[in-house]
N, C-alpha and C positions, 0 to 999 in steps of 0.2 A: 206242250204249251210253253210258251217264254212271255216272260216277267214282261207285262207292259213299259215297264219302266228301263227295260234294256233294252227298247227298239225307238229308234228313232225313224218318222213316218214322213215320204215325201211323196208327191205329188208332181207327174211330166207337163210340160205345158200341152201335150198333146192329150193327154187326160182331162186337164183340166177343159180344154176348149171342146171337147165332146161332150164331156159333162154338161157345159151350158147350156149347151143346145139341144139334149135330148128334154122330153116332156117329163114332167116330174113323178109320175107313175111309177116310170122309169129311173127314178132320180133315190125313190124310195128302197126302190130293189135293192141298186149297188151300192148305197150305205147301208144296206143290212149286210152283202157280202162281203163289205170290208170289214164291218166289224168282226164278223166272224174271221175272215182275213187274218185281224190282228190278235185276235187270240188263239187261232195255229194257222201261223203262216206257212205251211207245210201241207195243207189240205189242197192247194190247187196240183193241176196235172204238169207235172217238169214238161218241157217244150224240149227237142231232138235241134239239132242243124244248126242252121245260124242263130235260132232262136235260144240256145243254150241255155241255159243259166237263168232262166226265165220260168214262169210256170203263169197257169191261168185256170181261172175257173168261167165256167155256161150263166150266165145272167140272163135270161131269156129277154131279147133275143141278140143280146150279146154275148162280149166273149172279153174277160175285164183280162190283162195281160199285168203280168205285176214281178217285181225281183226280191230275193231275200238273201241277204249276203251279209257275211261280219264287218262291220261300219272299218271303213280305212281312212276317216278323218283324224286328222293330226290331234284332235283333245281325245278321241275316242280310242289310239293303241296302250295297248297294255290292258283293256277292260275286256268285256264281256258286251259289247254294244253291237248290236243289228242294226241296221238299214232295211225298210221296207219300201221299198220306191213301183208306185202305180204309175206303170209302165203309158199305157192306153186300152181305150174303151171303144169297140170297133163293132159291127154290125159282123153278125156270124156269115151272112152272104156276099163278104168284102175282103175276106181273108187272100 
């Protein structure tokens, strides 16, 4: 698990615009998965290929795609800062 307070959490515009348009049901799920997300961002399954560096977890009946990487923003070298970036939120039959 890592220190909330050493990750900094962002959000794709392509996340974001899926986000809005699904029904809120659905809305409820993938903020539970994120939170748990941000407390081991480590739980979702590493992606192979192009998809590298990436990993995801099953949100029934999606599939949330997300990155976890040590932050390479210019305040952030020398520390101990993550980067969480929610990658996109895509319908498991769209892959």
């Amino acid at each position: 698990m890592v220190d909330k307070e050493k990750i900094k959490i962002k959000y794709d515009r392509d996340f974001e615009k899926t986000f809005r348009k699904i029904d809120n049901s659905y809305k409820i799920k993938v903020r539970k998965q994120i939170a748990k997300i941000i407390q081991n961002p480590k739980i979702g399954k590493p992606m192979k290929s192009n998809r590298k560096g990436t990993r995801e977890v099953y949100v029934s009946p999606f599939r949330l795609s997300y990155a976890y990487f040590l932050s390479d923003d210019e305040e952030d070298l020398g520390k101990e800062i993550y980067k969480l970036v929610f990658l996109d939120l895509y319908h498991k039959d769209n892959q």
